[in-house]
Structures are given as structure tokens and as C-alpha cells.
N, C-alpha and C positions, 0 to 999 in steps of 0.2 A: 412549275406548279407552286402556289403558296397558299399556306394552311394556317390561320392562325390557332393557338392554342390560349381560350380563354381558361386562366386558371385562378385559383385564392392564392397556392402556392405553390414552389417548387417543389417538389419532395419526390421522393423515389422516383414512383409511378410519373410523375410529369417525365422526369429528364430520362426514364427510360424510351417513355415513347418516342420524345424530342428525337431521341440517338433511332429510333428505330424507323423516323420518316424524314431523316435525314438520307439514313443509307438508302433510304429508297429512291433519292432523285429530289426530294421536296425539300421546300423552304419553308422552315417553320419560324412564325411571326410570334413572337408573344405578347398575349394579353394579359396583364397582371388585370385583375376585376378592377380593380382600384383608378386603373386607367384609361378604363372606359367611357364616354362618352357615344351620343347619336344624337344625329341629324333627322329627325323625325322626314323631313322633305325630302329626303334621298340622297341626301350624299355621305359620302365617306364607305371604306371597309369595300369599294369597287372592285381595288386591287387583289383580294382574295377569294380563291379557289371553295373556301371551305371554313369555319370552323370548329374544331372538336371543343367541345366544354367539359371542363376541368375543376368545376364550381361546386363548392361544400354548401353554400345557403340556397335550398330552395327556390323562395325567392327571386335572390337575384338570378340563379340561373333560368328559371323558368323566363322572368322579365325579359333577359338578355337576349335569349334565343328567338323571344318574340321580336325583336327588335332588330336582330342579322335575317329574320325572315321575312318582314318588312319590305330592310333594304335587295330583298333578292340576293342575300348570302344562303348556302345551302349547309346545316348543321348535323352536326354527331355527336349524340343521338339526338331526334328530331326534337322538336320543341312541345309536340303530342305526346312524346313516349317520357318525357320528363314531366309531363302536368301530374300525367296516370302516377305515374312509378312516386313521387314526390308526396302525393294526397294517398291516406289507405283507403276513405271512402271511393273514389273514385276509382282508386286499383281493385280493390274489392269488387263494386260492381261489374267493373270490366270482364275481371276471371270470370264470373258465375256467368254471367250472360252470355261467356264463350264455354259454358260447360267444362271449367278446370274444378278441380275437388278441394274444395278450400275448408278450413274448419267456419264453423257459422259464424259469422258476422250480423249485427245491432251497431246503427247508428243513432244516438238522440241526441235533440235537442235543449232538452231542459232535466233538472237536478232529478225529477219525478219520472219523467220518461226513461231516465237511465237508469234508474232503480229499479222501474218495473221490466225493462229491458236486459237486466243482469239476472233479478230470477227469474226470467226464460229461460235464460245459457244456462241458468243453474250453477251454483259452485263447486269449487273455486272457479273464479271468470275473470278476463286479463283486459284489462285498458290498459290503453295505446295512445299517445300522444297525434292528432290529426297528420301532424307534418313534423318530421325528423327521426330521427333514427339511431344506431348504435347505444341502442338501449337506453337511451334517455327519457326521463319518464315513464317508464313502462310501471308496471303497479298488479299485484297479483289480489283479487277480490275473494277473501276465503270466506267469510260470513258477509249478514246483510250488516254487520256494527263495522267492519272496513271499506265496504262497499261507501255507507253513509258519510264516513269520514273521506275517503278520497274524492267522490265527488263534490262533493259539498265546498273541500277546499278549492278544489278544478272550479268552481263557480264562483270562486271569491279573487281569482287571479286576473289581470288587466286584457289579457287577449282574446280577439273573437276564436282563434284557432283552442282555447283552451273550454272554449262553451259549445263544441260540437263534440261528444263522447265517442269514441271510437271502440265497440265495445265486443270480444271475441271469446268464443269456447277455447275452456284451456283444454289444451293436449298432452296426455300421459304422453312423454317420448320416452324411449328407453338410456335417458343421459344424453343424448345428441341429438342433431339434427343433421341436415345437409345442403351446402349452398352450391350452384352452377353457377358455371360460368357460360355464361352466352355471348358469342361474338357474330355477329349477320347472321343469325337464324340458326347458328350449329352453337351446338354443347360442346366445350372443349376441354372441360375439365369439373370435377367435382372432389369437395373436400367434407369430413367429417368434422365438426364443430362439438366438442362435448365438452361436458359442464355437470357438478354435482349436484347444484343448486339448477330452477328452472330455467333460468335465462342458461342461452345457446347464445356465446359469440366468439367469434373470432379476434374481438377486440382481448377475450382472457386470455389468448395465447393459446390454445388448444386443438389448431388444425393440423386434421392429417390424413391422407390422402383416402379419398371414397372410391369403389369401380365407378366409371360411368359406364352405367348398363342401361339395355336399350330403355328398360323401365321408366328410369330416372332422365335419359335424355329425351325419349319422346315427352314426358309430361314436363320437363324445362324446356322445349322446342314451342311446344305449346301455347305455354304462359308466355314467354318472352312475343311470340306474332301477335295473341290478343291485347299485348301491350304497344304495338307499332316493331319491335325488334330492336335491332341496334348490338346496343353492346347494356348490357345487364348481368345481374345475378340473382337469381331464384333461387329461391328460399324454402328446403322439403321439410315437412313434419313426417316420421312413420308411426301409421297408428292403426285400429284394431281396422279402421278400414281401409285400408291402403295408403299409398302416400298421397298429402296434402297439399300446396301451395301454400305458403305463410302469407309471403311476401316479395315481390318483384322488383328490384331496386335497381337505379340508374348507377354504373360500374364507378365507380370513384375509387374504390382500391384494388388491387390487383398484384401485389407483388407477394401476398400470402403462396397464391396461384402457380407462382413461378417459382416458388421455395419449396414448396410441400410437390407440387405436382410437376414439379423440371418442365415445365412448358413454357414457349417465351411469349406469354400474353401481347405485352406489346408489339411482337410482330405483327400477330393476329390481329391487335386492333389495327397498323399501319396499314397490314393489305386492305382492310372491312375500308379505312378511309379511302384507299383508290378505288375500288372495287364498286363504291357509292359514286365516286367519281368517272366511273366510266376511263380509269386509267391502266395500262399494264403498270405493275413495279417496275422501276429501276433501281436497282440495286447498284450501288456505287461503290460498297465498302461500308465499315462502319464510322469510321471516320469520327469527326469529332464534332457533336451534336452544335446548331445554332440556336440552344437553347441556353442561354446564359444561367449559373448556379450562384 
């Protein structure tokens, strides 16, 4: 069996999994993005089984995946469950239309429409960048005099992604939040994320192990199917009314996961890849991964 792994780069998380579907019997092919090309007519990428993406730009991952689905290459996570996960407007409406409990979401179009779309939310109210993540851009609106300055500047900047406002109820949490981990439809692990200030990340260093209780896993079981499944991580707020869905993100890091919660994610994703493949594991050994460092 050969799998390629389309990646930006190697880092942990890639050459963990490399080693963990190597031990499994596979041959793993690497795709630096950089190296990519297609044949729009159909040829090329024949010779593989499968492959996992690995890819930090939207973008190009979304592209890419369109493009191994094309040529009849079969992909993890599918190339649907990366459009969702990648756009908030379009994860947003997913969640709600599958009945997940999400804090209120406002999407507008132009500098007015967002202004009067933020005193709805009422403040303080949190825009969100359309596309990207790990806290980038994010912007807390506490009057309507910061409200007018961030948009306004959002309207003066080159991109169409920067002229669709993405615009959400802020949520009192109690200092933290909580992300799962989803791997083929099961919760395998979840972490507390806390933080003094309102942003929650994990990028500040501050994970450390949550129960996964049936709570938290049925409503990350949830979210992850209305999003196609795969391999994700969901994103909880807890608030006066129960827990939220933030946001449902396509898995790109994972060795928090395996630090904080001693679980060996990358197996889990190695079995999720045969398992999609209709393969038993083989287990060889761990041997020494054909993912070059």
C-alpha cells in the first residue's frame, strides 16, 4: 500500500505519523506542496493508495485535494470536510443546520451591514478573520468607537477574504476553553486550554488534560459528522447555557495531544487511514520511518 503525505513541512506531527504508517505495512510517499504539480487529463499520482494532507494554507490544501479527487485519488480528510472546516461562514452554517449549539453568528457584507450586525451581538462582539486561524486576526469589539475602527480598517485592506466580516457573540468562559480531538468519528482525547486574557490557545502553551466525558464527547462526535468526519479538533466554549461549538478545525497539530494526554494520536490517525482504506494494519515493527527529515 502507498500513501502519500501531502505536507508544508516536516515537523513533529508529519514524521510521527510517517513512523506510525510505516509500522503499519505502508509506504509512505512524500509530497513537499512545493512539489506538486497535476495533470488536469488524468494522469499522474495512479500509483497511490491514498493521500493524507498535511497542508497549513487553506488554499492550497482545499485546491489540492480538489485535484487528487479529480484524478481518482482518495483523501484524509476529504476534500468537503476541509472547505467547511477552513471557511467559518460555511462551518457556522453547517453546525446550526445540524442543530450543534454554537454562540450566535452574523456574517456581512459591507462596512454598514457589520456595524449594524455587531449591535445585534451586542458588546463586547469578536470578529474573526473569514479563513485562518491560531489566532490570527482575531479583534474583540467592546464599543461601537472599536467596532468602527476595525472594520473600517478590514475595508481598506487588498483582499476579498478581508470584505466578508465574520462576526460572533463573545462568550464569558471561565479562563478556558476545550478542544477534542476527533479521529473517524470517536473523541479520543480532550484538553483544557486556559488563558488570562480572552483568547484560548494552545499556541500560549497552557494545555492540560480535560475528562472526556460522555458530554463533551457526544457533542465533539457531533460536530466532527456534520462536518463530513475525519480527523479534526473541536472547539468547546462552557457557558451559562451549556456547552458551545466554537469552531471545527481540520487536525494539523497533534502532538499537544500526545504530551498532555499520553495518547499516541498518530496511531490513531494511521489505523483511521486503513480503516478508510478498507485495510487490516500490519504492523511490522516501528522500524525506521520512509519519511525523510
Amino acid at each position: 500500500m502507498r500513501v502519500g503525505l501531502l505536507h508544508s513541512r516536516l515537523r513533529v506531527e508529519e514524521k510521527r505519523l510517517g513512523e506510525a504508517l510505516t509500522a503499519r505495512g505502508v509506504t509512505v510517499v512524500p509530497l513537499p506542496e512545493g512539489t506538486v504539480a497535476f495533470d488536469l487529463h488524468g494522469r499522474g499520482y495512479g500509483g497511490l493508495d491514498a493521500v493524507v494532507e498535511r497542508v497549513e494554507d487553506y488554499t492550497l490544501a482545499q485546491t489540492a485535494l480538489r485535484m487528487f479527487e479529480h484524478l481518482g485519488v482518495p483523501t484524509i480528510n476529504r476534500a468537503a470536510t476541509v472547505d467547511l472546516c477552513g471557511n467559518k461562514a460555511l462551518m457556522s452554517k453547517t453546525l446550526i443546520r445540524a442543530g450543534v449549539p454554537t454562540p450566535r453568528v452574523e456574517v456581512a457584507f459591507g462596512t454598514e451591514a457589520a456595524l449594524a450586525a455587531v449591535e445585534r451581538l451586542g458588546y463586547p462582539a469578536v470578529i474573526k478573520p473569514l479563513v485562518g486561524g491560531q489566532t490570527r486576526l482575531l479583534g474583540l469589539l467592546e464599543d461601537r468607537e472599536a467596532a468602527e475602527a476595525v472594520i473600517e480598517h478590514k475595508a481598506m485592506l487588498g483582499t476579498d477574504r478581508h470584505h466578508v466580516y465574520y462576526l460572533q457573540e463573545y462568550i464569558a468562559k471561565p479562563g478556558r476553553d476545550i478542544r477534542v480531538l476527533v479521529v473517524g468519528d470517536e473523541p479520543r482525547a480532550a484538553e483544557y486550554r486556559r488563558a488570562t486574557e480572552w483568547i484560548t490557545s494552545r499556541d500560549l502553551g497552557n494545555a492540560e488534560p480535560c475528562p472526556l466525558t460522555p458530554e463533551i464527547g457526544d457533542l465533539a462526535r457531533t460536530a466532527a459528522r456534520a462536518l463530513g468526519g475525519g480527523m479534526v479538533e473541536v472547539d468547546l466554549f462552557e457557558s451559562d447555557r451549556g456547552l458551545l461549538v466554537n469552531e471545527v478545525g481540520n487536525l494539523t497539530h497533534f502532538r499537544t495531544f500526545e504530551k498532555v494526554g499520553g495518547i499516541d494520536v498518530a496511531g490513531a490517525i494511521a489505523d483511521h487511514v486503513l480503516t478508510v482504506l478498507g485495510r487490516p494494519a500490519e504492523r511490522v515493527g516501528a522500524g525506521s520511518a520512509n519519511v525523510g527529515g
